[in-house]
C-alpha positions in Angstrom: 45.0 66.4 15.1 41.6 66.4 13.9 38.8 63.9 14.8 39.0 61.6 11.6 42.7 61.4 12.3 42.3 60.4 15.5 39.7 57.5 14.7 42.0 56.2 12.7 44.8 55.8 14.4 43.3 55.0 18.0 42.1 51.6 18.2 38.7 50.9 19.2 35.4 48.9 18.6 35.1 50.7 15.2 37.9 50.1 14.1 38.0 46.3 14.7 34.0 46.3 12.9 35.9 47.5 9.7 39.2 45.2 9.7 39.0 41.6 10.3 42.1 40.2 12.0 41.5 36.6 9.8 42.5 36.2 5.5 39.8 35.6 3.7 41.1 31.9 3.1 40.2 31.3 6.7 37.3 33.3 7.0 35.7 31.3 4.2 36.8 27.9 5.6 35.1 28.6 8.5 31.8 29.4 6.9 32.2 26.4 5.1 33.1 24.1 8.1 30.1 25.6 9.9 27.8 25.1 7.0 28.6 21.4 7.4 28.4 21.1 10.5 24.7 22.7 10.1 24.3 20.0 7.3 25.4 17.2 9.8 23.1 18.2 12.2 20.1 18.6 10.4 20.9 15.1 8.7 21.0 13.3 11.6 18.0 14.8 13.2 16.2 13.4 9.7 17.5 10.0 10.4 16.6 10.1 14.2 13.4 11.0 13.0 13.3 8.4 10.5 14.0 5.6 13.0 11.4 6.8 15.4 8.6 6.7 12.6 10.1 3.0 11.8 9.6 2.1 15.2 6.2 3.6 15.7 5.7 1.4 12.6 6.6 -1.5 13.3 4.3 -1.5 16.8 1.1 -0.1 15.1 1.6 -3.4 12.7 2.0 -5.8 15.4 -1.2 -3.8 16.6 -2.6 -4.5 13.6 -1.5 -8.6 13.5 1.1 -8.0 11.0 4.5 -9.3 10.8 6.7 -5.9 11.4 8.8 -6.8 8.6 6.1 -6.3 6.3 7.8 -2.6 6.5 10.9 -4.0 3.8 8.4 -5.0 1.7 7.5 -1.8 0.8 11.4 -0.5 -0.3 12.0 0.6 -3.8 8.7 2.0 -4.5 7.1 5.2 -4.5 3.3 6.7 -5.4 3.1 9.1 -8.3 0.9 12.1 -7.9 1.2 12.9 -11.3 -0.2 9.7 -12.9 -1.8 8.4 -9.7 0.0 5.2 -9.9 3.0 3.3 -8.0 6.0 3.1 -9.9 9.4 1.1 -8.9 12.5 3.3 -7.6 15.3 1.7 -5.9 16.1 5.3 -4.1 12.9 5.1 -2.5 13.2 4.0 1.4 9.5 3.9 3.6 9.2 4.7 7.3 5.1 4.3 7.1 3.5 1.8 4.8 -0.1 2.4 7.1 -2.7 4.7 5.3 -4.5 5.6 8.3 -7.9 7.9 6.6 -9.7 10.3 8.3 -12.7 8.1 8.2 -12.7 4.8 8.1 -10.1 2.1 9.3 -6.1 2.2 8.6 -4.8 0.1 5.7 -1.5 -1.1 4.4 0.0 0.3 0.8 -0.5 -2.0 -2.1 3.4 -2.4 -3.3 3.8 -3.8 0.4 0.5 -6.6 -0.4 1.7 -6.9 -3.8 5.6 -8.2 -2.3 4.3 -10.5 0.0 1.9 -12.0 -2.4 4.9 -12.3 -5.1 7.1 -13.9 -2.1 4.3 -16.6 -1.3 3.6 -18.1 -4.7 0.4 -16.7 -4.7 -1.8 -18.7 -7.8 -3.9 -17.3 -9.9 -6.3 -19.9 -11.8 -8.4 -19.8 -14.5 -12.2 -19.9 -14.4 -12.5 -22.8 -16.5 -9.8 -24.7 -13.5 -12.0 -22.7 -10.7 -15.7 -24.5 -12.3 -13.7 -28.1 -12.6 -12.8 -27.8 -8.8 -16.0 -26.7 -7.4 -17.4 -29.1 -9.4 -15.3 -31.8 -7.7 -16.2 -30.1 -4.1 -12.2 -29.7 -3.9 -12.3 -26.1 -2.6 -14.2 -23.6 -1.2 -14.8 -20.6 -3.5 -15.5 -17.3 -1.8 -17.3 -14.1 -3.1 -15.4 -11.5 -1.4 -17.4 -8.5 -2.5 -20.7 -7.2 -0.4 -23.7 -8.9 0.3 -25.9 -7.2 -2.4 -23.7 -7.3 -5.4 -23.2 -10.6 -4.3 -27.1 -11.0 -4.1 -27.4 -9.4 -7.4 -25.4 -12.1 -9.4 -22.3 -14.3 -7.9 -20.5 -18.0 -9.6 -23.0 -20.6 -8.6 -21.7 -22.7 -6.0 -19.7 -19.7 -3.7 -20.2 -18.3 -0.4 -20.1 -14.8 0.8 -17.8 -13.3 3.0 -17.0 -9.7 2.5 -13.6 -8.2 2.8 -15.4 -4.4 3.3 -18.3 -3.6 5.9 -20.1 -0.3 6.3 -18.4 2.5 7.8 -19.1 2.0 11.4 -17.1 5.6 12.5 -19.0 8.4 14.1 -16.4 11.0 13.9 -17.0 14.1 12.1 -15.1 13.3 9.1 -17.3 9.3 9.3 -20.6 11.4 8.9 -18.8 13.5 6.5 -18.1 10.5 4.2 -21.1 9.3 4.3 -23.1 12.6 3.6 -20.7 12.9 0.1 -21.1 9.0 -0.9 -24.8 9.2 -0.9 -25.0 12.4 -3.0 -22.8 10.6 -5.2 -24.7 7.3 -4.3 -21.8 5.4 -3.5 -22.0 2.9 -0.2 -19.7 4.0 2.7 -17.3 1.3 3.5 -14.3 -0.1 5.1 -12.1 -3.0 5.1 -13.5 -5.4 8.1 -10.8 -6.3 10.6 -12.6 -9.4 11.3 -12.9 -11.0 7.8 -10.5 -13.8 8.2 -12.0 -14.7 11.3 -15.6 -14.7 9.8 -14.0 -16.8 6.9 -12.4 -19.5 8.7 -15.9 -19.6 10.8 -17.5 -20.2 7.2 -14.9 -22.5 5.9 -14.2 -24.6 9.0 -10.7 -23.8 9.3 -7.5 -22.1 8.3 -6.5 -24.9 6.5 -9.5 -25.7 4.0 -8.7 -25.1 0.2 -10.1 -21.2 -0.9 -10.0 -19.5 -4.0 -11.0 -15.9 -3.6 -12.7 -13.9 -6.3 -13.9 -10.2 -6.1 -15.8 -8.3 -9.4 -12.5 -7.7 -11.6 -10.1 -9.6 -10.3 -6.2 -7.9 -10.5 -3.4 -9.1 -11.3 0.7 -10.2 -10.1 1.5 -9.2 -13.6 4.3 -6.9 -14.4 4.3 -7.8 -18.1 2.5 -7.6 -20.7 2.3 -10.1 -23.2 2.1 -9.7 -27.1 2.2 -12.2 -29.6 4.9 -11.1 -31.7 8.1 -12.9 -31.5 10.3 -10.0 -30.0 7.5 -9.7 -27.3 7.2 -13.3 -26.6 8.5 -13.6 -22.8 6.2 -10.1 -22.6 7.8 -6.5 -21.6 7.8 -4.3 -18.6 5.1 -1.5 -18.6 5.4 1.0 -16.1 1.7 1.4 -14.9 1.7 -2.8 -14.0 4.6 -2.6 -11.6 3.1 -3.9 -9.2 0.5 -5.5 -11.3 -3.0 -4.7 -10.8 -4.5 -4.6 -7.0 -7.7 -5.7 -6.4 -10.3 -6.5 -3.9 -9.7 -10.0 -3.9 -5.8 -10.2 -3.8 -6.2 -7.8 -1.0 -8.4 -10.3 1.0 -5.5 -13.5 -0.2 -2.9 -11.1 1.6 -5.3 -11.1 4.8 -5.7 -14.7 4.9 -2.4 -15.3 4.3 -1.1 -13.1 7.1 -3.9 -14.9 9.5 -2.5 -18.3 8.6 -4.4 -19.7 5.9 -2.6 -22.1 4.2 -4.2 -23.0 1.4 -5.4 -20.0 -0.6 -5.4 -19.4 -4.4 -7.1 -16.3 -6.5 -9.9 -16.7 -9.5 -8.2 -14.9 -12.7 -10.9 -12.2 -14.4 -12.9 -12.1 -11.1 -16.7 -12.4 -11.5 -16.9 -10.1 -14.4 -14.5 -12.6 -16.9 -16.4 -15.5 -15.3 -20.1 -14.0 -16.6 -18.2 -12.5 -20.0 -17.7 -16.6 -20.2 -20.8 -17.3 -19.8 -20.4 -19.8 -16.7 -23.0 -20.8 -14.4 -24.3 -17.8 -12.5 -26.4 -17.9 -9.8 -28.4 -14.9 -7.6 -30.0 -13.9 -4.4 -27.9 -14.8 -1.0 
């Protein structure tokens, strides 16, 4: 018998390469079932990992002297790139609301602040209310921007206490900001871990009336209003989901967190309060 017939008719290794013993069904099931079980895997290694970033979370906000459960706040949002804006999506689900930057000092995400606020009530008054009440010495109004634009113009009758010092790093990346904000002659800052301390120093105490005001203000406002009848309760508008965040709601957050409990927000900030043409004093 020749060679080829031999080959095929003795079994051996190259025989078995070229028939499988299992159908196809089975051969295919298998693939399938191992493909899940791949699947499985790799999900719960994403979830493990998930839970350990929660965790790391939750410590580096205690850390920070936030409530851990400030983490919830933050579900059902999500930044987009595209539009550089936050936008609501119930699919979304953080691990890590803390911006930490490569200079400066580590921050929480404004849908987060914005929550909290919206849980606590948080008012928003008028400027015409805000001039009636200092008027009446019934609260302490506070300029929450630095100490020159506050020098440069602030509402007569407020006190300073910025929410932002300079940048006091000295890493590389520190020196690096600064070197680009003065060619673009912008000021290096960062928010000050110590303003509510410094605040209640100012105001004598964490539970003194404070109305907060920074240059423009923001917002809690996730409608807009029109004054046409089909508009009159206002709409939704995707770029105020979480209203608009400013300086000074950022510093109400702070306070609140720190145990304030009496603290309300100007409307318009300093800019509506000047467009008004309210009392307006300058230098510190």
């Amino acid at each position: 018998a020749s060679a080829a017939f031999r080959m095929m008719r003795t079994p051996s290794t190259t025989t078995a390469a070229w028939s499988s013993p299992l159908p196809l069904r089975r051969r295919v099931q298998r693939a399938g079932d191992s493909g899940r079980h791949v699947a499985a895997c790799a999900s719960s290694s994403r979830d493990a990992e998930l839970q350990q970033t929660r965790e790391d979370t939750r410590r580096r906000l205690r850390e920070m002297g936030y409530d851990p459960k400030l983490l919830e706040a933050a579900a059902g949002s999500r930044w987009d790139p595209t539009f550089q804006r936050w936008v609501k999506d119930p699919r979304a689900e953080y691990a890590d609301i803390i911006i930490t930057p490569k200079a400066g000092s580590p921050y929480i995400i404004w849908p987060a602040i914005f929550q909290v606020l919206k849980q606590a009530n948080l008012e928003s008054i008028p400027t015409d209310e805000v001039e009636n009440l200092v008027a009446r010495n019934k609260v302490t109004l506070v300029d929450v921007r630095m100490e020159d634009q506050y020098a440069k113009g602030h509402v007569e009758g407020s006190i300073n206490v910025p929410m932002f010092r300079e940048s006091t790093g000295s890493g590389v990346w520190d020196n690096l900001k600064r070197v680009v904000n003065a060619a673009l002659l912008i000021r290096s800052t960062e928010r000050d871990p110590e303003f509510p301390q410094k605040l209640e120093e100012a105001v004598g105490g964490k539970n003194k009336p404070v109305v907060l005001y920074c240059g423009m203000g923001g917002n809690l406002d996730t409608k807009i209003k029109s004054s046409k009848a089909m508009y009159k309760e206002g709409y939704e508008d995707v770029d105020k989901s979480f209203g608009k965040e400013s300086r000074s709601l950022k510093a109400c957050f702070e306070l609140l967190n720190a145990g304030f409990r009496d603290v309300r927000h100007m409307k318009g900030g300093f800019s509506t309060w000047k467009y008004e043409k309210r009392p307006v004093a300058t230098g510190e």
